[in-house]
N, C-alpha and C positions, 0 to 999 in steps of 0.2 A: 309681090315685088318688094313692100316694105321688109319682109321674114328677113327675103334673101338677102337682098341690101343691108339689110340687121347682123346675120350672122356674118358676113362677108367684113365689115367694119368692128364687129367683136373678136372673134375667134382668130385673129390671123396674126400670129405676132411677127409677122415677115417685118413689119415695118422696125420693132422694137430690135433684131437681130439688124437688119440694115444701117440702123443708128448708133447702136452698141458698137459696131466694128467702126465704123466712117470715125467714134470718140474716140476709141482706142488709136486710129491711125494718126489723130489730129493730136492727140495727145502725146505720143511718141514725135512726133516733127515738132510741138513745143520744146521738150527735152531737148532736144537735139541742136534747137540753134536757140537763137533769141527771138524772143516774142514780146509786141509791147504792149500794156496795161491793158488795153484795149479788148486785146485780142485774150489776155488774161483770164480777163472779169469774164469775156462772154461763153471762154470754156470751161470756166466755173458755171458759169448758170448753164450751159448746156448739159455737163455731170449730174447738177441739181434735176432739172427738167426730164432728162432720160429718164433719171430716178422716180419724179410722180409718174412721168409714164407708164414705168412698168407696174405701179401699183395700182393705176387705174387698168390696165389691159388685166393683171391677175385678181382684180375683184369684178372685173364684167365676164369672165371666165368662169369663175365661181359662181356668181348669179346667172350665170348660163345652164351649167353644170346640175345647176340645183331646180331651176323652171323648166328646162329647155328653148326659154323663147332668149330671144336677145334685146329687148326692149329696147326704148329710145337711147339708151346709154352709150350706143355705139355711134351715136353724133358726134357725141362728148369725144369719143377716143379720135374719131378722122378727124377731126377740126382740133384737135389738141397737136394728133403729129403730125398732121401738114402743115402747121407753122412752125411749129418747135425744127422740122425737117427745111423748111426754109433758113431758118435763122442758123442752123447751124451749118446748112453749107453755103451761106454768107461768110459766114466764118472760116468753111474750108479755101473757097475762092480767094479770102484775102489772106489765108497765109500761101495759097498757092502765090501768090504775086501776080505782076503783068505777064510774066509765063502762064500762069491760069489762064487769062484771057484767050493769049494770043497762041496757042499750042491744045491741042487736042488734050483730053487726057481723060481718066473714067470721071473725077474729079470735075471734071469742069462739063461730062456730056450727064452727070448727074446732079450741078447743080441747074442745067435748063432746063432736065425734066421734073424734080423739083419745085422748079416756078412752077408746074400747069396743077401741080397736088391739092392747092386751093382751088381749083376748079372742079377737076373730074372727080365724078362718082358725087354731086352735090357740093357747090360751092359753099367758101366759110359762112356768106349769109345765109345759106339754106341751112346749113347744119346750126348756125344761131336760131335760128325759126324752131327749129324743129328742139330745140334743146329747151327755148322757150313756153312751145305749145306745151312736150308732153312731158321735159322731166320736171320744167318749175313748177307746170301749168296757168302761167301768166295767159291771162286775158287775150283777146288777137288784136295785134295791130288796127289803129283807125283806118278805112280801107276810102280812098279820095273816088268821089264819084266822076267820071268820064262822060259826064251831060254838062257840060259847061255853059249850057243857055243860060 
């Protein structure tokens, strides 16, 4: 289960295409009106951010490519863009406006599925755990005993 779950987290750059377009569109509705500092800076760091991403997905590809296995590395990539996937459609909802909220839109039904990305397929603390045990290989958490006498 771990392989699958391994290659499934490595090899898929669905996510990487999904985020590349959702910059591009954020980035054209910046041009287009005004946008303030705020919103500036965090699509600046979202351009940056994209950017390690795709050089972590084409070096877990490469170490793929080259092993066949997919190592713990693919923690590393789910927990990298289900946040960076959050943050940035924080970032699309607030230039969508109160219109985002209150109005359907692909925009605003993919930033609620979104929120659940830190969860499904191993939440950010499992994918912490796990990036801990096997890529640091730091020591395991002190584990609190459930005998409380």
């Amino acid at each position: 289960m771990r392989t699958t779950i391994g290659h499934e987290r490595t090899s898929s750059p669905r996510q990487l295409i999904n985020h590349s377009r959702l910059l591009d569109e954020l980035l054209r509705q910046a041009r287009s009106q005004k946008v303030d500092e705020v919103t500036r800076q965090a699509l600046a760091k979202a351009y940056c951010e994209l950017g390690i991403y795709r050089l972590h997905l084409k070096s877990a590809l490469d170490s793929l490519e080259r092993t066949g296995e997919p190592g713990p590395t693919g923690s590393l990539i789910k927990l990298y863009w289900s946040e960076l996937s959050q943050r940035m459609h924080d970032v699309s909802l607030r230039m969508l406006g109160l219109g985002g909220v209150t109005e359907e839109s692909r925009r605003s039904r993919e930033y609620l599925y979104y929120r659940s990305c830190t969860i499904a397929a191993g939440t950010s603390e499992i994918q912490r755990n796990t990036i801990a045990d096997q890529v640091l290989q730091l020591p395991p958490e002190p584990r609190v005993s459930a005998d409380r006498s």
